[in-house]
Every structure is written in structure tokens, then in C-alpha cells.
C-alpha positions as a Markdown table, in Angstrom:
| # | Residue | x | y | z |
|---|---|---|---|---|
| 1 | Unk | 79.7 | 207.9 | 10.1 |
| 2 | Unk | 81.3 | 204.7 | 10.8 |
| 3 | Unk | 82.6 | 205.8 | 14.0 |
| 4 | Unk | 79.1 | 206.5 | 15.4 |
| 5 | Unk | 77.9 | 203.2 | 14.0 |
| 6 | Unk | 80.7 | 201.3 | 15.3 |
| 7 | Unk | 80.3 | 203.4 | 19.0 |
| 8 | Unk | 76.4 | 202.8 | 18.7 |
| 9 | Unk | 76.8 | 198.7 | 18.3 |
| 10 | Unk | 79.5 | 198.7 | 20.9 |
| 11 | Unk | 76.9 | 199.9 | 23.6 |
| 12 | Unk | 74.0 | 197.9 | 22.9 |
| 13 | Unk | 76.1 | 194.8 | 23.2 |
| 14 | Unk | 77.0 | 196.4 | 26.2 |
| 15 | Unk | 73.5 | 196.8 | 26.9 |
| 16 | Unk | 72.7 | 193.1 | 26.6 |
| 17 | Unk | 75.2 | 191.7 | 28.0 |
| 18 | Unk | 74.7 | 193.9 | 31.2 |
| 19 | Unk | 70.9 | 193.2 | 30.9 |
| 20 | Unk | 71.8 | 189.0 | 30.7 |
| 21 | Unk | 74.3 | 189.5 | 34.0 |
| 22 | Unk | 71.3 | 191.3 | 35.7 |
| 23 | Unk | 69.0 | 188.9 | 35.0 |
| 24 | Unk | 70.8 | 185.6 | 36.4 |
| 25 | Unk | 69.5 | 185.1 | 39.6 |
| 26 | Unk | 72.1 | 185.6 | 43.1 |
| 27 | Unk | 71.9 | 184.0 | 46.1 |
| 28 | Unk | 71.4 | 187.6 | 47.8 |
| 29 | Unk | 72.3 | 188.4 | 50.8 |
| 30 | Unk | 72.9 | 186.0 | 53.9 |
| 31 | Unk | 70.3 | 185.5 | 56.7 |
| 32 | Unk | 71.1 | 187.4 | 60.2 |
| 33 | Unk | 71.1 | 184.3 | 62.7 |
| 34 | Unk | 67.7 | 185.8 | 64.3 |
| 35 | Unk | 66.3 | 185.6 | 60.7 |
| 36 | Unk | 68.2 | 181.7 | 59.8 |
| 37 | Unk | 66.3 | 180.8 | 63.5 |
| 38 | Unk | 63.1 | 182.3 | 62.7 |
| 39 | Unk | 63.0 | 180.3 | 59.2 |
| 40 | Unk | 63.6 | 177.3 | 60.8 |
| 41 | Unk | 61.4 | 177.3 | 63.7 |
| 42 | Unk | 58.5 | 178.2 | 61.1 |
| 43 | Unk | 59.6 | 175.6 | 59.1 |
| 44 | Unk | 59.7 | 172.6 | 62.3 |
| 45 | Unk | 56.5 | 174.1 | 63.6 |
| 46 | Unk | 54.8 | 173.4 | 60.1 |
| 47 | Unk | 56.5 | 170.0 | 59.6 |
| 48 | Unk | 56.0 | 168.8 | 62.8 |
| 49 | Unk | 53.1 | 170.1 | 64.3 |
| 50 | Unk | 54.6 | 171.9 | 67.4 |
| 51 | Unk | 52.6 | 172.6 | 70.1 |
| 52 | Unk | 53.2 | 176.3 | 71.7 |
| 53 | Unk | 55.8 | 175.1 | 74.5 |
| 54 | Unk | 58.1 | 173.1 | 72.2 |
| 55 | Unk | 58.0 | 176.1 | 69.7 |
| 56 | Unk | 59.3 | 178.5 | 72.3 |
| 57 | Unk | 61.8 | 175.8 | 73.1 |
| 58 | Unk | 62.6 | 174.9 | 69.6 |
| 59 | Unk | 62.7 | 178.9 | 68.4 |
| 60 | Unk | 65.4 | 179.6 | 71.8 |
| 61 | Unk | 67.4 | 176.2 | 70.3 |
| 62 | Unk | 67.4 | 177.7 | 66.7 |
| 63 | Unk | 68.4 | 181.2 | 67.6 |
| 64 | Unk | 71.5 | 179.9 | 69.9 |
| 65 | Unk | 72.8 | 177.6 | 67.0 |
| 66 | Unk | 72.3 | 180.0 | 64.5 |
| 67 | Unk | 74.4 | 182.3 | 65.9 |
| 68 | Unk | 77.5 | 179.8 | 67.0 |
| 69 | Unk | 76.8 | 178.6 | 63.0 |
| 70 | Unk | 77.0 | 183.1 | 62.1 |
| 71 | Unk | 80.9 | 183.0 | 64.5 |
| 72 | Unk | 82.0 | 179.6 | 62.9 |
| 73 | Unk | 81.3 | 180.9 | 59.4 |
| 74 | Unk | 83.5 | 184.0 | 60.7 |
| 75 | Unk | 86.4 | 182.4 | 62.6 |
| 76 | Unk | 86.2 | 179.6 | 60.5 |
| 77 | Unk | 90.3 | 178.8 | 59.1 |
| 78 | Unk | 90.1 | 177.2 | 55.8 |
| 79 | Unk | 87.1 | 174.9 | 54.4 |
| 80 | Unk | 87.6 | 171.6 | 56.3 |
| 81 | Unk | 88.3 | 173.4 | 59.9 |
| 82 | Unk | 84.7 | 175.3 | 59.0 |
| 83 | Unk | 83.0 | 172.0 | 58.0 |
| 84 | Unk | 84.1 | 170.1 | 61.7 |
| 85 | Unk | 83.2 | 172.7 | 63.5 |
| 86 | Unk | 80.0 | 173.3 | 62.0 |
| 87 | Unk | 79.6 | 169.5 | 62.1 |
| 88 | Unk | 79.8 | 170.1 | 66.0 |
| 89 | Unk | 78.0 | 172.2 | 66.5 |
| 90 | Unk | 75.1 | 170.5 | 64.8 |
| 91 | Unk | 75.4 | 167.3 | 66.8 |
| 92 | Unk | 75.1 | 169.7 | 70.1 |
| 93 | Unk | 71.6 | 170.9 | 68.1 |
| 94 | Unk | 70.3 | 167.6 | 67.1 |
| 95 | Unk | 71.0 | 166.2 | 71.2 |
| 96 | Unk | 69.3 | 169.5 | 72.3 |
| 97 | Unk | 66.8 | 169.1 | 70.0 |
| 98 | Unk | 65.5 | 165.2 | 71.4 |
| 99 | Unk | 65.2 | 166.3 | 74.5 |
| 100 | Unk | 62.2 | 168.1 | 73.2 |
| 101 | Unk | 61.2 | 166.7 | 70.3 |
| 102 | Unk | 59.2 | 163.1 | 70.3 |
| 103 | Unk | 61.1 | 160.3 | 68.5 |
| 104 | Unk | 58.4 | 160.8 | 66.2 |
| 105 | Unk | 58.6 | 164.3 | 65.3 |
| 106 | Unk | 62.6 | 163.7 | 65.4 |
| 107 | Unk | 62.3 | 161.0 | 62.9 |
| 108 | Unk | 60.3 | 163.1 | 60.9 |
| 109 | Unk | 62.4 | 166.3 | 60.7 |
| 110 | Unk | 65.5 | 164.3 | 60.0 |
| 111 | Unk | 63.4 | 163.0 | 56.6 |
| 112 | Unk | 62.5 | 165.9 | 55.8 |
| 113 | Unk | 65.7 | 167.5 | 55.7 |
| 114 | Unk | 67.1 | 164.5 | 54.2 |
| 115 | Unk | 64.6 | 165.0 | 51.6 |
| 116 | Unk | 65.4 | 169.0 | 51.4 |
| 117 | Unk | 68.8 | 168.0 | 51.3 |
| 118 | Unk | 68.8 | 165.6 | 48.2 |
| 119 | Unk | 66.4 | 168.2 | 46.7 |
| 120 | Unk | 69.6 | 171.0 | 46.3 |
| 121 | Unk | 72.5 | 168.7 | 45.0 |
| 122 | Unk | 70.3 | 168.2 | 42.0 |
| 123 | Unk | 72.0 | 167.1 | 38.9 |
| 124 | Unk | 75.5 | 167.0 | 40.2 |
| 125 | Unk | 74.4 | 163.8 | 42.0 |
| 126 | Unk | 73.5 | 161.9 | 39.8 |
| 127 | Unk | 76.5 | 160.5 | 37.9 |
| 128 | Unk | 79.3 | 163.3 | 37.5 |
| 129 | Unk | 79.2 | 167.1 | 36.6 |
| 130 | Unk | 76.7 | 168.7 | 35.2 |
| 131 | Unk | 77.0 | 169.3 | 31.8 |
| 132 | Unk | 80.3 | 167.5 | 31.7 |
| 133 | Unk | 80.1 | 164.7 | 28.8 |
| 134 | Unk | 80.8 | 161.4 | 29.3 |
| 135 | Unk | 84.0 | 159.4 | 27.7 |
| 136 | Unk | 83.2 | 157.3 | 24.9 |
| 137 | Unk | 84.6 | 153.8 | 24.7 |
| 138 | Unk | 88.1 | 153.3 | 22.9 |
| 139 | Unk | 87.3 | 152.1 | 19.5 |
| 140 | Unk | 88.9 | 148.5 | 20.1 |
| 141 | Unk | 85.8 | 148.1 | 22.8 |
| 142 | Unk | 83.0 | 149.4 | 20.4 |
| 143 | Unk | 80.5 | 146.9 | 19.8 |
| 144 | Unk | 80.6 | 144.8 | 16.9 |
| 145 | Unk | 77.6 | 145.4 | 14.6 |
């Protein structure tokens, strides 16, 4: 009897726990490059108020640095070598980008993803890591009260 009692509690705090795992939300799975350029373009074209020639522009721009940001990711050797080369290749973007974006529109998609941007590092950001607690003052600097 206590066998089957101990086997019964063993699986349903298997149960839960596999339920809790389940339930944490991923970051599924990773954008093709023709999706990541798609996104984006819908995203400028909202933000910006393309017109329909600077959309197929912009949407041909998107799609060709997606897909050199898709082989960096790939061929990338080690963290930093990834980070300058995707650094690269989004300086090539941005210059192809002015050429038919106003300085307007420019001005306003670089705040926005500024804005985007400062919206993700949440937390973390804002004095240390999250969660982490911070050092208390030796007791020979405590306030005198």
C-alpha cells in the first residue's frame, strides 16, 4: 500500500512540475529572413508612413539584410566576431536605407527603435541584475541614529 502511495505522489509531482516547465513561455522558433524582412517592412511602413515605391524599396533592403544577418548568425566564430559583423552589416542597411528614406522618416525610425530597444533590456538596466540584492553598508558606515 505504501508502495502505490509513494509511486502515485512521485507522478503527480511529476505531473506539476512538467505542467510548470510547459507553461513558461519560449522564445519559439526563429524568423526565416523572408519572414524577419516582411516584419520589418510592415513595421517601417506603419511607423513611417511609406508611400508604395519606398515600400517596395524598403521591403527589397529588408529581405537582403535579413538574409546576410541569417549567414552571419551561421558563420558567425564566437560572440564578439558575430557582434562586428552584424554591426557591419547594419551600417550598410542604415546608408542604404537614407538614400530612400527622408531625414524625417530616418529620424523617426531610429527613435523608434531606440524606444523598442530600451523597451527589451527592461529591468536589467536599471541598476544591476535583476533580482540580485544590493550590498548593505559595513556596520562602521551605518548611520548614527
Amino acid at each position: 500500500m505504501k508502495q502505490i502511495l509513494k509511486s502515485a505522489l512521485t507522478l503527480i509531482l511529476f505531473a506539476a512540475a512538467l505542467q510548470t516547465a510547459l507553461a513558461q513561455p519560449g522564445r519559439g522558433p526563429r524568423q526565416t529572413p523572408e519572414q524577419r524582412a516582411e516584419q520589418q517592412t510592415q513595421e517601417m511602413t506603419e511607423q513611417l508612413a511609406l508611400n508604395e515605391e519606398q515600400t517596395e524599396f524598403v521591403q527589397a533592403i529588408n529581405l537582403k539584410y535579413a538574409q546576410k544577418m541569417h549567414e552571419a548568425r551561421a558563420n558567425a566564430e564566437g560572440y564578439e566576431g558575430m557582434r562586428e559583423s552584424m554591426g557591419k552589416i547594419q551600417e550598410e542597411k542604415q546608408a542604404e536605407l537614407k538614400l530612400i528614406l527622408s531625414e524625417e522618416q530616418l529620424q523617426q525610425w531610429q527613435t523608434y527603435q531606440q524606444e523598442k530597444w530600451q523597451g527589451r533590456k527592461g529591468p536589467r538596466d536599471k541598476g544591476g541584475r535583476k533580482g540580485k540584492p544590493e550590498k548593505a553598508a559595513p556596520a562602521d558606515q551605518q548611520p548614527q541614529g
